[in-house]
C-alpha positions as MATLAB code, in Angstrom:
seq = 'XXXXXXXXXXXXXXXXXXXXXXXXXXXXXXXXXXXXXXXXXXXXXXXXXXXXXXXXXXXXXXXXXXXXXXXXXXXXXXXXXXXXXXXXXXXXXXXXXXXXXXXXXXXXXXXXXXXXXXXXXXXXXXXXXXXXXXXXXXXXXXXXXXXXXXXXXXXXXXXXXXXXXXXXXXX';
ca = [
       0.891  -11.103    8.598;
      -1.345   -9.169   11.231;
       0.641   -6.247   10.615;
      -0.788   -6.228    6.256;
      -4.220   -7.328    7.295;
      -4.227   -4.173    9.476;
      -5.462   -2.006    6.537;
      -6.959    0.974    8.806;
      -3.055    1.538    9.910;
      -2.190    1.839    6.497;
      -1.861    5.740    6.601;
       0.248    5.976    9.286;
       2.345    2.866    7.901;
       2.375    3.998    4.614;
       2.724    7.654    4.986;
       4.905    8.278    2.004;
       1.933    6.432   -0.694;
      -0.840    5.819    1.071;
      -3.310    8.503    2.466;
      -6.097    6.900    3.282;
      -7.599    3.156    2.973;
     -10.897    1.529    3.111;
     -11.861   -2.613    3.608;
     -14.417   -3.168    0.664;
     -14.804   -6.586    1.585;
     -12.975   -9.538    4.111;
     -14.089  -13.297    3.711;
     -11.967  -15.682    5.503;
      -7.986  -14.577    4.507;
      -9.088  -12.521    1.170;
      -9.808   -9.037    1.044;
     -10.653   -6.358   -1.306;
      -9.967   -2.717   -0.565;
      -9.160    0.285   -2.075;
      -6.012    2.865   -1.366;
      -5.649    6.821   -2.227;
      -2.073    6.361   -3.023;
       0.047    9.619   -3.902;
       3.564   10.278   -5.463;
       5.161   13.333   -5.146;
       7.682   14.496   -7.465;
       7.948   17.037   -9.835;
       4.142   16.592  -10.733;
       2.218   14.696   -8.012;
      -0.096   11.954   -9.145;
      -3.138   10.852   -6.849;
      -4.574    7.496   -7.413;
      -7.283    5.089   -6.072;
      -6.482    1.975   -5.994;
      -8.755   -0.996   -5.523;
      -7.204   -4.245   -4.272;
      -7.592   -8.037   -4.104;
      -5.476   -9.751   -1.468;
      -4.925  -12.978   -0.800;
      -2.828  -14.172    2.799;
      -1.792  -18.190    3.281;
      -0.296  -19.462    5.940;
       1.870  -22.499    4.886;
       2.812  -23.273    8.377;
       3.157  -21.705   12.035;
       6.169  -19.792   10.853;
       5.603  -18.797    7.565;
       3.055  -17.607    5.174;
       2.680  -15.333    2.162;
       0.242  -12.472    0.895;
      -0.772  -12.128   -3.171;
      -1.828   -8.618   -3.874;
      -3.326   -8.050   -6.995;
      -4.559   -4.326   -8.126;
      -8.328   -4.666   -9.940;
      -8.541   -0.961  -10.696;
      -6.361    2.095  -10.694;
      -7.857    5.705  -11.270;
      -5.713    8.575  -11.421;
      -7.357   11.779   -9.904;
      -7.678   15.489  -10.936;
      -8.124   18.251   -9.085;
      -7.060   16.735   -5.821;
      -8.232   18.718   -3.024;
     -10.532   21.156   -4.794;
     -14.129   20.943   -5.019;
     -13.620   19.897   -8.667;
     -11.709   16.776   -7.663;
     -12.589   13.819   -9.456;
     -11.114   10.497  -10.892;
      -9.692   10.498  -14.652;
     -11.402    7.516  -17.434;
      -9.590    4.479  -16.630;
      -7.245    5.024  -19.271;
      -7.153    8.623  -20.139;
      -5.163    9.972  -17.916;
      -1.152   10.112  -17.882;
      -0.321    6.519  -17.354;
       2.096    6.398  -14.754;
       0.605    3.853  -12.859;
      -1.658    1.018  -14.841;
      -1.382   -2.549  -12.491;
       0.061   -3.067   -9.796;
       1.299   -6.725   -8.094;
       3.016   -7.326   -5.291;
       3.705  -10.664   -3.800;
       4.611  -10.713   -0.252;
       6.403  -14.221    2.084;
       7.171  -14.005    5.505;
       9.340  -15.874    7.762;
       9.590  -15.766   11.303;
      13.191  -17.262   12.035;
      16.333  -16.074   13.596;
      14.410  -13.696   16.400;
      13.197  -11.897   13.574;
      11.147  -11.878   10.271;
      12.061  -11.760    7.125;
      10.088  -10.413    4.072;
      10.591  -10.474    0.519;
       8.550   -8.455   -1.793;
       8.130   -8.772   -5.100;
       6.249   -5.985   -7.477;
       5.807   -5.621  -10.690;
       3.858   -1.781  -11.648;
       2.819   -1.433  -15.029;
       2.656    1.690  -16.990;
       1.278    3.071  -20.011;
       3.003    4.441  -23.152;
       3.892    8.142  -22.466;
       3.791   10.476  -25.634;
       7.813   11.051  -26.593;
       7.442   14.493  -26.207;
       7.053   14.109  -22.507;
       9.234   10.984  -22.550;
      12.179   12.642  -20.775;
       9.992   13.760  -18.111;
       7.946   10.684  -17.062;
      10.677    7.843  -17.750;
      12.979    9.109  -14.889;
       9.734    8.873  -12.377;
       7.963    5.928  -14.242;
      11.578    3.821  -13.196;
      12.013    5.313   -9.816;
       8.787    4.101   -8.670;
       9.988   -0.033   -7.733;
      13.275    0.718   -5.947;
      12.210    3.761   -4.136;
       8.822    2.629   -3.118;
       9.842   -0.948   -1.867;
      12.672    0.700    0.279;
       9.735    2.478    1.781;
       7.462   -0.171    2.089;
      10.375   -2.787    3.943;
      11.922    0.595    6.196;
       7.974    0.958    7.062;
       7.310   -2.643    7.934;
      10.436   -2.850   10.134;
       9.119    0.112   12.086;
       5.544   -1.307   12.797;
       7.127   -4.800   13.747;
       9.430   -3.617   16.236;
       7.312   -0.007   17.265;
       6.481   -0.347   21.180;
       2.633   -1.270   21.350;
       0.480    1.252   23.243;
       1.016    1.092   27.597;
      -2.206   -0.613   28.732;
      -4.536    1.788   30.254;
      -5.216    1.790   33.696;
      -8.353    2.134   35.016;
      -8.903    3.425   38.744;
     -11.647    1.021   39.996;
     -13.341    1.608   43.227;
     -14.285   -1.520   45.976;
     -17.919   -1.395   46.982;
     -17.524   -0.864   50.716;
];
C-alpha cells in the first residue's frame, strides 16, 4: 500500500504511462492527484489525468485501493510552445474514464495484487475505425502487465544504502 500512496515515484514506477504526477490533495487515506500519462504507438496520445483514490485497510495483512479518474484531457502539441489540453470531449477519444480497483495481500512471503480496470472510450468515426480499435483494445492487457511487472520491481528493488556520515568527537 505504501508503495501506491508514493505518488512522487510514480515516474520512475510507471515509466511506460506515466511522466510526471502531482498530489492535488491527501486527507486521511484519500487522495486526489493528477497524472501526464502517455501511449506510444503509431500516434502517441498525451493525457492528464486527475484522480480520486481511495486506500482501506481491512486488516494488518490486507487492504485495497479504489481509483476513480474525475477528468481526462487529451493534449496537443506536446512539447511545443503551442501545447495545450483538447475540450473534454473533442479530442480523439481513446481514453474517456478510467477505474482501477486495486487488493493486496501480504501472505506466503510475498504479496499478492489483483487489479481490476475498466478504461472507457469514445466512439471513433468508422473511417478511422481500423486504426484506433487495434490500440483502443490493447490498452487493458498491455498496460496491466506493465503496471503488475512494475509493482513487483518496486516491492522487491533494494532500498537506498544508508548514508554515512563522518562525525567528529569534541576532544
Amino acid at each position: 500500500m505504501a508503495l501506491m500512496e508514493n505518488y512522487p515515484r510514480y515516474p520512475e514506477l510507471f515509466k511506460f504511462g506515466v511522466e510526471r504526477s502531482r498530489v492535488l490533495r491527501h486527507e486521511s487515506d484519500d487522495y486526489e492527484f493528477q497524472l501526464r500519462m502517455f501511449r506510444k504507438w503509431n500516434s502517441s496520445a498525451f493525457y492528464n489525468v486527475d484522480l480520486s483514490d481511495q486506500y482501506v485497510t481491512v486488516d494488518a495483512t490486507r487492504g485495497y485501493r479504489r481509483s476513480r479518474s474525475a477528468r481526462i484531457a487529451e493534449l496537443s502539441d506536446v512539447g511545443k510552445t503551442s501545447e495545450r489540453e483538447l475540450p473534454v470531449g473533442k479530442d480523439r477519444g481513446f481514453l474517456w474514464r478510467m477505474n482501477t480497483d486495486w487488493s493486496c495481500e501480504e501472505k506466503d512471503g510475498g504479496v499478492y495484487l489483483q487489479i481490476e480496470l475498466i478504461a472507457l472510450s469514445r466512439d471513433v468515426p468508422a473511417i478511422f475505425a481500423w486504426l484506433a480499435n487495434p490500440y483502443i483494445r490493447s490498452i487493458p492487457q498491455e498496460y496491466l502487465k506493465q503496471v503488475l511487472q512494475s509493482m513487483r520491481s518496486g516491492l522487491v528493488a533494494k532500498p537506498p544504502a544508508p548514508k554515512i556520515r563522518a562525525t567528529s568527537t569534541p576532544k
